[in-house]
N, C-alpha and C positions, 0 to 999 in steps of 0.2 A: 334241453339241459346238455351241457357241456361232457364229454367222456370223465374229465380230471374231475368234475362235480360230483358224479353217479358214483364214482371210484370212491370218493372223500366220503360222500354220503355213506356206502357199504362198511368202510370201515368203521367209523362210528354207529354205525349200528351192533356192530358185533362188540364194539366199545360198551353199550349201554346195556347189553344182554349179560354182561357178566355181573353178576350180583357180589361180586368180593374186590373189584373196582370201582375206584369212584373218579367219575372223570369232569373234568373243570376245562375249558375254555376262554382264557382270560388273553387281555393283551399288555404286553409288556414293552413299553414303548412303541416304533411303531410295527413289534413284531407279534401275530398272534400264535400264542403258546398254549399248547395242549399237556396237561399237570393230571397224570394216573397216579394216584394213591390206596391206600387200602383202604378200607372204609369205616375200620376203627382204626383213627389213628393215636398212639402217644405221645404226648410233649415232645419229645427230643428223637426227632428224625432224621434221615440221612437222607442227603439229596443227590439224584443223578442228571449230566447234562446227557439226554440223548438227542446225538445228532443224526438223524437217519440216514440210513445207504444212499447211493445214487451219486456220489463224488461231487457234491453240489452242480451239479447238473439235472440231476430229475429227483424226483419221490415229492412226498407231503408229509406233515406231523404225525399222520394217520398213520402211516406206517409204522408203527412205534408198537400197534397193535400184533400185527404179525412176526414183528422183529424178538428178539433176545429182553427187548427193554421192558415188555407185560412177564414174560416171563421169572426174569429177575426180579421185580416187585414182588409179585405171589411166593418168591422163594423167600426171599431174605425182607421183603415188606419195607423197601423206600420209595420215598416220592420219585416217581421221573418227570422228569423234567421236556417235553420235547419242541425246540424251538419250530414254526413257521418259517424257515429265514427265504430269502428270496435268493431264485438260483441262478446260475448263470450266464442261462439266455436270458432274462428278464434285465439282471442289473452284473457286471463284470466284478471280477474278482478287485476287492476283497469283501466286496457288500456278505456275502455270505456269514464269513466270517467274524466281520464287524455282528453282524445281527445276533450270530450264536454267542458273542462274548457281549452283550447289551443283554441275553437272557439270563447269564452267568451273572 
């Protein structure tokens, strides 16, 4: 197993230990998006793009866990939103970009 895998792995699991999170894994177009919500939710919610740290050059979705963005959910209770986008050393600017505004 890959380091970035064990990494991705850990954080999701501290993802699925919290019992007042609900967390979905879906893909959106061809970017896959990690969607923290509360676990009662009401009709008429607020949604956040988080982009995660790392200047589009490093991190994963996953980080969204240790980042401001679990945080602010549990305070104020919106959806976040955290794109997959592809960084980059993988694909040059503006792939990044493009992918976080295709989750938008």
């Amino acid at each position: 197993m890959k380091l970035k895998d064990a990494i991705r792995l850990q954080f999701m699991h501290m993802l699925k230990r919290n019992d007042s999170i609900n967390v979905q894994k879906i893909r959106i177009g061809r970017v896959s998006t990690l969607i923290l919500g509360p676990v009662h939710i009401s009709p008429i919610r607020v949604g956040l793009l988080w982009i995660h740290g790392g200047g589009y050059m490093s991190g994963m979705k996953e980080m969204v866990y240790y980042s401001r963005g679990a945080d602010i959910l549990r305070k104020y209770g919106v959806i976040v939103v955290s794109p997959g986008y592809r960084l980059s050393w993988q694909k040059p600017y503006p792939a990044a970009v493009e992918d976080c505004f295709a989750v938008l």
